[in-house]
N, C-alpha and C positions, 0 to 999 in steps of 0.2 A: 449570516446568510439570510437574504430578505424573501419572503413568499415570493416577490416576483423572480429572482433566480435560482428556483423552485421549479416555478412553472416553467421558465424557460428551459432549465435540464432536461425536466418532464416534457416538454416538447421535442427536444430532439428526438427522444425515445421512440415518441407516439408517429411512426410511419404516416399512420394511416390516419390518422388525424379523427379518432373516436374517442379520446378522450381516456385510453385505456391502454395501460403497456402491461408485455408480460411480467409476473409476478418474478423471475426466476432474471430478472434486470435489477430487481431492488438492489442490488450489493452493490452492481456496477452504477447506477444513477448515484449514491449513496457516496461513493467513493469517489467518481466524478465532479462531487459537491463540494472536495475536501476533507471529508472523515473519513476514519483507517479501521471500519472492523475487519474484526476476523474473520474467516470463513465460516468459521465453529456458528459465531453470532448471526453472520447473514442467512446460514440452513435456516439456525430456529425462526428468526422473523420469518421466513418465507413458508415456514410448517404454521405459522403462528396466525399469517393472511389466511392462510385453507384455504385457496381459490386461484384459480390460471392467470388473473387479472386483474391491476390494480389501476386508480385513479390517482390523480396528482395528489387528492389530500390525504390517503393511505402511505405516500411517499413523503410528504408532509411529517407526518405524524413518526414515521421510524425516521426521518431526519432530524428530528428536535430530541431524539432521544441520546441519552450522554454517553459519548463513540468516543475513542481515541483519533488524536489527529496523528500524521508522517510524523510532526514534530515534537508526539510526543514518546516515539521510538527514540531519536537523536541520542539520550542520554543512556540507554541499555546498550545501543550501537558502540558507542564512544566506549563505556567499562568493559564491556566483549572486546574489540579491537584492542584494549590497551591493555588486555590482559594477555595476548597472542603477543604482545608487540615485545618481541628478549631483547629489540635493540636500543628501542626506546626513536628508533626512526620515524614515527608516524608512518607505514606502511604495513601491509599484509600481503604475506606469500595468497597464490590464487590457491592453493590446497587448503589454507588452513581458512581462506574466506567460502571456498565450498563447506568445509566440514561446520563451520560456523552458521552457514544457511541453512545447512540441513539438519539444523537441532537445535538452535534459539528458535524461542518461538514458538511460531506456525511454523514450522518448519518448509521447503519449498521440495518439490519434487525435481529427480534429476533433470528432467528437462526444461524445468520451470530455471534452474542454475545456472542452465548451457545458456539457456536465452538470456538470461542475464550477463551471462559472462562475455557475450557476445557483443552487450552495449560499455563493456568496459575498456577505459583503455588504461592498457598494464605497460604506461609511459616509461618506466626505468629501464624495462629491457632484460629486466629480470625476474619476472613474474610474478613483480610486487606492483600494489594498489595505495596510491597514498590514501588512507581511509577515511581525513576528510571530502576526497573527490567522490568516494564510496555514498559516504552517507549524503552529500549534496543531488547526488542522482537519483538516493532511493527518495530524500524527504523534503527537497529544493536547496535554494538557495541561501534562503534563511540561516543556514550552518553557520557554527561560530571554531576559531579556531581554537578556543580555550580547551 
């Protein structure tokens, strides 16, 4: 990722056009860049700025620092799924991909799940997810069938 689409992220942010967004945007500008902290990790940088307001090169400086990407979930996704998986189908019943969200991890809050479950589509008809469509939605396209 090059300083200038840095700036330009950091543009969108800055409304108001002073040069300043709020400090409690870090995670999302951050994530919007392509890197996957945690929530755990975005608290502490934002206790770590101590301040209402940051500048592009404070955004800068926690972007250059070494975050996990979507894609580098893929392969914890893939051993969790294949460890659910008794049929060896490539899919997941939607109960055992709730109970799966709500305890790898960062685990997601109920209604962080329903919203999710909401952008799924559970094509067989039987409330199974092929779960390489799973993980293509949470980490892109990128997905490999292996």
């Amino acid at each position: 990722m090059s300083d200038n689409d840095i700036k330009e992220a950091f543009a969108a942010f800055d409304t108001d056009n002073d040069g300043k967004i709020n400090t409690y945007e870090l995670g999302t500008i951050i994530r919007a860049l392509g890197k996957a902290p945690l929530q755990a990790e975005v608290l502490q940088m934002e206790a770590e700025v101590g301040d209402d307001q940051i500048d592009v090169a404070t955004v800068k400086k926690y972007y250059n620092r070494k975050m996990r990407s979507p894609l580098d979930y893929e392969k914890e996704l893939k051993q969790a799924f294949e460890a659910l998986d008794a049929t060896g189908g490539k899919v997941i019943a939607e109960a055992d991909l709730r109970m799966l969200l709500g305890t790898l991890g960062e685990p997601l809050s109920s209604e962080e799940i329903d919203s999710l479950m909401r952008c799924i589509d559970f094509g067989d008809r039987q409330g199974n997810i092929d779960y390489y469509d799973f993980i293509k939605l949470v980490v892109g396209d990128r997905v490999s069938r292996k």
